[in-house]
TIDREN-444383 format. One record per residue (C-alpha): x, y, z; residue in one letter. Coordinates in pm, whole numbers, plus 50000, padded with zeros to 5 digits. Example, Ala and Ser with C-alpha at 12.3 -4.5 7.8 and 13.67 -1.06 7.14 Angstrom:
<nodes>
512304955050780a;513674989450714s;
</nodes>
This chain:
<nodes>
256031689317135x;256881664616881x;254551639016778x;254991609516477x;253741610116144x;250201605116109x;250881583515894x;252741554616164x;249771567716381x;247311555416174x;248761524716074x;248391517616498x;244931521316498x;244921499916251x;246481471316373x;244491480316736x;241431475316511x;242581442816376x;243561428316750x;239981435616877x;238561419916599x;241041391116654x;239841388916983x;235891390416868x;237071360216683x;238871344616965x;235971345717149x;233611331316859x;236251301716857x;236331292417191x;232471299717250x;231531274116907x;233901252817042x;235801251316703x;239271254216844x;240771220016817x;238861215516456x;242821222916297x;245331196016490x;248251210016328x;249941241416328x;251691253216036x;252771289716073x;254231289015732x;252101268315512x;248921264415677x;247341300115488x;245861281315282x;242751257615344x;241431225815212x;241501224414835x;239611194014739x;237121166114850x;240211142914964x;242091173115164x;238741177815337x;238241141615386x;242091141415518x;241641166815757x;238441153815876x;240661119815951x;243181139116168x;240471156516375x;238551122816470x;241661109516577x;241801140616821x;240181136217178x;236971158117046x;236451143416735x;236831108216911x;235071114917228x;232731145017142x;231871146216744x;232721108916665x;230071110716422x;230681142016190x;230701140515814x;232891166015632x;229951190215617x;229871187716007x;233351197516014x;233451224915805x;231211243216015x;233771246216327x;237011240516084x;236251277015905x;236091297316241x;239341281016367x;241021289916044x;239521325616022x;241311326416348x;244571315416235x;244711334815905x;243481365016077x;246551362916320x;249221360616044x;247451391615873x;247451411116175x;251581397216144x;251611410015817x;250121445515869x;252671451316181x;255841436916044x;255891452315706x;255221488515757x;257301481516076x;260051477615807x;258701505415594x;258921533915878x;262251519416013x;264041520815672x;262461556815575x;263621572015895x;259981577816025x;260301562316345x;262301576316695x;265321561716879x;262501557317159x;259671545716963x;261961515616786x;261921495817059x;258441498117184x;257161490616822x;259881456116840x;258441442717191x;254951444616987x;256711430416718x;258171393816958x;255041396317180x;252671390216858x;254851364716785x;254861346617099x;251011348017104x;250571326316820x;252751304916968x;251051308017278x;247661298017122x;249191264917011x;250291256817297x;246371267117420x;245241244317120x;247891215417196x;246921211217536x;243691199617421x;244831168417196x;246401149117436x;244051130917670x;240501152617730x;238711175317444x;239351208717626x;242031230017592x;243991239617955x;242341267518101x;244961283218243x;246511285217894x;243491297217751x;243741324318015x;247211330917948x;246541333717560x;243351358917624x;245571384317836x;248731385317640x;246461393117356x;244971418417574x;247681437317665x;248771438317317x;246151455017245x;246351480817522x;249911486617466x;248971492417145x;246201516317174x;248421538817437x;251241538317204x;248181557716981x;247111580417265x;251361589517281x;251691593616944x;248701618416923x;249211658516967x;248991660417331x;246321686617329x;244051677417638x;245941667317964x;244201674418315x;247621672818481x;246201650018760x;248151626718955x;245351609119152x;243151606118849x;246221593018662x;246681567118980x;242731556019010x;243181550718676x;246071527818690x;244911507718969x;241611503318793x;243601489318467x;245041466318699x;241911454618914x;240161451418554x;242871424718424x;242611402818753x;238841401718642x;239791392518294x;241881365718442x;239261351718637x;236571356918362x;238861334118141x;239201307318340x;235831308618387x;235241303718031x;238031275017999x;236031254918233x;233011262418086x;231421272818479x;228951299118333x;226661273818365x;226971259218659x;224831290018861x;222041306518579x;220781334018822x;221351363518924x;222031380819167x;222041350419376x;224141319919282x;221171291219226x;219431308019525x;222411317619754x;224791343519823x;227411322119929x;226641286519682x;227731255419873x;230521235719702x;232921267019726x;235881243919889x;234971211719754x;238141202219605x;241231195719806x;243871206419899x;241531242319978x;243511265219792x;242981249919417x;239361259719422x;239971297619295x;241551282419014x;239861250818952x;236531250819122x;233921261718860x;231411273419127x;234101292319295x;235541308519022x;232061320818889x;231671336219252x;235151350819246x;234531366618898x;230901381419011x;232451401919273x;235361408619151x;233331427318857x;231221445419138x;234151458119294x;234861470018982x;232071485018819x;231671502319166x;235631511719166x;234741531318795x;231441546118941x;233261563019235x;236171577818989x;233271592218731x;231651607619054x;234891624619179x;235591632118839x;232971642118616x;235181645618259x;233731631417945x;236451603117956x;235441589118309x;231771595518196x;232151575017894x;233771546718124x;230871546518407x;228551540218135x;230831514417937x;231071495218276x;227431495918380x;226881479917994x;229751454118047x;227881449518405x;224771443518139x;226461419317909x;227671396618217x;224171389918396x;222371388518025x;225241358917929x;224441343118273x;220711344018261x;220571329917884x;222821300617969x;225651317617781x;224511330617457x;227121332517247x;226651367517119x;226031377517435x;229411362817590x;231261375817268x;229921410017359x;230831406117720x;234091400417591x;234431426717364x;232781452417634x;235621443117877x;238701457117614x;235981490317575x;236291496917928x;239951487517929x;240341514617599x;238041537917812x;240301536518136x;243321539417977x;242201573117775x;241051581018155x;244631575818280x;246361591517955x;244701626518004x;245331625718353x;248841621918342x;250951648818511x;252211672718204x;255621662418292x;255711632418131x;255951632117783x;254621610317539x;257521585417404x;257931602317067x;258931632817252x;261481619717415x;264061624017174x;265531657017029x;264601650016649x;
</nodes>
């Protein structure tokens, strides 16, 4: 069975590496809530940061005339600002690097012949996905300098997930690419493990908006919901059916049991099957199960909610390893699909 070089395979773990960090960072951004420090987007030219006291004092003038800096940090001196401008920028700069790294040994591989017919275009979705994320996240960022300081949060949801699945696609393009030396050849491991994937980015989805609307706060205990099981207010808003998606209270109870369900769905899977790969994601859920109550019952930490973050793409890595070795032996990974 052919696999690639090792060398194209380790330049994907690479770039896997510099996504999760990316979305560490992401998370750090939104959490400090340094994300509408930079009002302009400059793909091109805006590498570079403010070189002098009058480019500081410039860009200091273009934030307070933003909704935040007029409504929430009115009075911030350009020492103030520096501390969320820097994380915003890290964020920026870290995305065109992570840009860098993919297209250019993209190039590399393609020109020297190292990459198959059926690998080229997986590699070039990557390639126009990446680049639709960063426009994606200005149109996350933009939504927030119009009329209120918050960014949209069904954009910031959007922008989370796409940068997500980037980074799953990603890491199973890794687990393809890899000699395919352990397979367990089971088709309803393979299918628990798929639905799992699923179930786990319809938590994400609720866990961002969540986040965009800041309603980690509105309940601080746990198990209960400020003393109840069901919290009054659930279909306060009208007409009934906005409240999953704009009702913080409802959306915090929504994400709660949606993460239940599936922390329990993983527990059943690593009981049926007890392999080190479903082991590994039992225990990574139970810890993710962790992060979430410790970021509700510190009134959202923010290294706690950048670790619950982060321990939701571990057990996303862990299930789809789960899924990978339990695929049927007759499918072969896409860099065996060709004849050379």
């Amino acid at each position: 069975m052919q696999t690639a070089p090792a060398s194209v395979r380790n330049w994907l773990i690479v770039v896997a590496a510099m996504i999760l960090f990316m979305i560490v960072i992401g998370a750090l951004t939104r959490l400090t809530e340094s994300g509408l420090s930079m009002v302009e987007w400059r793909p091109v030219t805006g590498w570079l940061p403010p070189l002098s006291e009058a480019a500081w004092k410039s860009e200091l003038e273009k934030y307070l005339s933003s909704p935040q800096g007029r409504l929430v940090n009115r009075d911030f001196a350009v020492a103030d600002f520096k501390q969320i401008f820097w994380l915003e920028f890290i964020h920026r700069l870290w995305g065109r690097l992570i840009g860098v790294a993919f297209a250019l040994p993209l190039a590399w591989f393609w020109l020297r012949g190292q990459l198959t017919p059926a690998l080229k275009p997986r590699l070039l979705a990557l390639l126009v996905l990446g680049g639709l994320q960063g426009a994606l996240g200005w149109a996350m960022v933009a939504s927030g300098l119009v009329d209120r300081p918050a960014v949209s949060h069904y954009r910031l949801a959007a922008h989370l997930l796409l940068a997500v699945a980037l980074y799953a696609y990603t890491v199973w393009l890794i687990l393809e690419l890899a000699p395919q030396t352990v397979r367990r050849d089971n088709a309803e491991t393979s299918r628990m493990a798929t639905a799992l994937i699923a179930f786990l980015f319809v938590v994400l989805t609720w866990g961002a908006l969540m986040a965009g609307l800041r309603a980690g706060t509105a309940h601080g205990t746990f198990p209960t919901m400020s003393g109840h099981w069901i919290p009054p207010g659930l279909f306060d808003l009208a007409p009934w059916w906005i409240n999953p998606f704009e009702n913080g209270t409802t959306i915090q109870f929504i994400h709660r049991w949606l993460a239940k369900l599936l922390v329990l769905g993983v527990l059943i899977l690593a009981w049926r099957v007890r392999h080190p790969e479903t082991l590994a994601a039992a225990a990574m859920a139970l810890l993710q199960l962790g992060f979430g109550i410790a970021t509700i019952l510190s009134g959202i930490n923010i290294l706690l909610a950048t670790a619950h973050q982060l321990g939701a793409v571990l057990l996303l890595t862990a299930l789809i390893v789960v899924r990978h070795r339990a695929m049927p032996s007759r499918q072969r990974p896409v860099s065996a699909m060709v004849g050379g």
